[in-house]
N, C-alpha and C positions, 0 to 999 in steps of 0.2 A: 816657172816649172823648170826644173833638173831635171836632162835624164842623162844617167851616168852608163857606161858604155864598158862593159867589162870583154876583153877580147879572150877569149880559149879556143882562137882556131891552130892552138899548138902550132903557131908558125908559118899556116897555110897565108894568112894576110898579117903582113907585118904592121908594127901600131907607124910607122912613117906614116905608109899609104892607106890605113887607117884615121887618124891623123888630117890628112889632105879631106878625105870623102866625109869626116866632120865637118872641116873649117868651111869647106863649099856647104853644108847641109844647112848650119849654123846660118852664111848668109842668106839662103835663102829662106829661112825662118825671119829672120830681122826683116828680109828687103820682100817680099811677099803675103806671108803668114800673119804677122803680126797685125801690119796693116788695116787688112781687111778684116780676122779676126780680136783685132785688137787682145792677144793673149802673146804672153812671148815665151821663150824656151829657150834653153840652153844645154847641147849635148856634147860630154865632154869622156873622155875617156878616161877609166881607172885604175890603177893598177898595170899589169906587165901582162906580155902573152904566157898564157899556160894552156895547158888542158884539162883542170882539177879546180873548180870554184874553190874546191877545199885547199888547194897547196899555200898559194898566196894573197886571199883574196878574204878582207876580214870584211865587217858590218861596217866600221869607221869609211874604209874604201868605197862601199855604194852607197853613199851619201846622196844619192839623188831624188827625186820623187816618184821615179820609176826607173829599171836597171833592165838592158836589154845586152843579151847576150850573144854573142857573136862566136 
């Protein structure tokens, strides 16, 4: 499973530290999640900060199997 991570907090959480609170999320999906559930995931970030799904942010870009919005 994908889930792609589109950021529009216009700035308020920049995608660094965005970013970071994936790559820690991501491991413990691998090192906990998976395990026991035996299903894996992968959450990645898409696209640039805006405030406007619409400005820069096409159907190509959330390519995931669910898109969660921040």
């Amino acid at each position: 499973m994908r889930i792609s991570v589109i950021n529009l907090s216009n700035g308020k959480v920049n995608d660094e530290e965005l970013l970071q609170v994936i790559r820690a999320i991501n491991s413990q999906i691998r090192d906990d999640f998976k395990p026991y559930w035996n299903i894996n995931a992968t959450i990645t970030l898409e696209g640039h900060s805006g405030s406007n799904p619409g400005d820069s942010h096409t159907l190509p870009m959330m390519r995931g199997d669910a898109v969660l919005y921040l």
